[in-house]
TORBAZA-41959 format. One line per 5 residues: number of its first residue (from 1); for each residue x, y, z of C-alpha. Coordinates in Angstrom, 2 decimals, always signed. Example, Ala and Ser with C-alpha at 12.3 -4.5 7.8 and 13.67 -1.06 7.14 Angstrom:
BEGIN
1) +12.30/-4.50/+7.80 ~ +13.67/-1.06/+7.14
END
This chain:
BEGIN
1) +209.28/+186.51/+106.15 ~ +210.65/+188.74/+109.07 ~ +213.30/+186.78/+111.43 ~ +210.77/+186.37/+114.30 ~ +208.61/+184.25/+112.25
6) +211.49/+181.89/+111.00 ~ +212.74/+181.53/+114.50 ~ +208.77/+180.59/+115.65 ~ +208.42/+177.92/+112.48 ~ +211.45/+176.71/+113.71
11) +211.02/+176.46/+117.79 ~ +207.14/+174.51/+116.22 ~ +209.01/+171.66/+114.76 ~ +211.67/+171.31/+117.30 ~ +208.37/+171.01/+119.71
16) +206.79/+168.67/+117.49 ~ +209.62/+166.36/+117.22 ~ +210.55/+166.82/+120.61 ~ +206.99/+165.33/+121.79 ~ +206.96/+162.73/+119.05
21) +210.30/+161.75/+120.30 ~ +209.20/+161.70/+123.88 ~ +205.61/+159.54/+122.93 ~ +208.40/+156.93/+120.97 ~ +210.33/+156.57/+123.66
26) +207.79/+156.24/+126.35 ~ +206.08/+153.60/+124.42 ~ +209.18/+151.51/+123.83 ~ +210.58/+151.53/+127.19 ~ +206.69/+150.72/+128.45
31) +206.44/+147.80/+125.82 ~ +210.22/+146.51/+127.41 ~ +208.34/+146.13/+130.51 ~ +205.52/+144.60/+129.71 ~ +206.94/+142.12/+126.72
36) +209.64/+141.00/+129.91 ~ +212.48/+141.73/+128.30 ~ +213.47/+144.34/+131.53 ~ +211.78/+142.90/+134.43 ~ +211.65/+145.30/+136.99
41) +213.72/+143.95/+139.97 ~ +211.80/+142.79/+143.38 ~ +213.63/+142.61/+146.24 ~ +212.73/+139.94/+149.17 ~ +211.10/+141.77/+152.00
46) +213.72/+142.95/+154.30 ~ +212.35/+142.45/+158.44 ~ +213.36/+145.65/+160.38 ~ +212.11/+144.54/+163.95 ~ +214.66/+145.31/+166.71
51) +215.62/+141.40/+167.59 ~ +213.64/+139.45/+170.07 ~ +211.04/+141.18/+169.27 ~ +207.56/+139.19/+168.37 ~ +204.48/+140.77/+166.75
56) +201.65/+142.55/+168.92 ~ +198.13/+142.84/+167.42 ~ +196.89/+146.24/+167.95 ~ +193.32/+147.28/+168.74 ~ +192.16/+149.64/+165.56
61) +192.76/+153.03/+165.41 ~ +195.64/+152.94/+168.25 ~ +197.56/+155.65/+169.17 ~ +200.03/+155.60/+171.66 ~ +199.91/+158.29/+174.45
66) +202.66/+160.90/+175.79 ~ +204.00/+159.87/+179.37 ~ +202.42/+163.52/+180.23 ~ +199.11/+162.79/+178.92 ~ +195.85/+161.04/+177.29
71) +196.04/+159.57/+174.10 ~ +194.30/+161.26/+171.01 ~ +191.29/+158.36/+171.18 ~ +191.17/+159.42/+174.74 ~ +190.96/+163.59/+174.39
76) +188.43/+163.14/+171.90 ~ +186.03/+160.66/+174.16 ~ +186.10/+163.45/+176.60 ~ +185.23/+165.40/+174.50 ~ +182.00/+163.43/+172.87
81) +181.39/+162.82/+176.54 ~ +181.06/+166.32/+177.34 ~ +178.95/+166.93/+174.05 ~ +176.62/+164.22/+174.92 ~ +176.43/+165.81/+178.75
86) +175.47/+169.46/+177.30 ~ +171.93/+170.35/+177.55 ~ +170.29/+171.66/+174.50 ~ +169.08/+175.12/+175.00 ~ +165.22/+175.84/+173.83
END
């Protein structure tokens, strides 16, 4: 058996052991999980508003405009506006 083939036999059971390794670990760190014997930490939610502020309900699909022009929801009205106004050609 040449050299190349002995290094080959040998780099297919490192890769088989390294997967079967890999698949034993992955299942016992998923089975410490789920059996609750490492519960996964949860953190209370943390409130980021700037203070004295108070929630605003927003219409759907807002998007604030630039102080230079229309919003998004507004450009694109126009434009179905100007759709709807075209004339279709026979």
């Amino acid at each position: 058996m040449s050299f190349i083939q002995r290094v080959m036999r040998v780099m297919t059971h490192v890769n088989i052991g390294a997967t079967l390794g890999l698949v034993a670990w992955l299942a016992w760190a998923s089975l410490e999980v789920v059996s609750g014997a490492r519960p996964i930490p949860r953190h209370p939610p943390v409130d980021r508003s700037p203070a004295g502020s108070r929630p605003v309900s927003l219409p759907c699909c807002f998007v604030p405009g630039t102080p230079t022009g229309p919003t998004l929801l507004e450009a694109h009205e126009a434009q179905v506006r100007h759709i709807a106004a075209a004339q279709v050609r026979p």
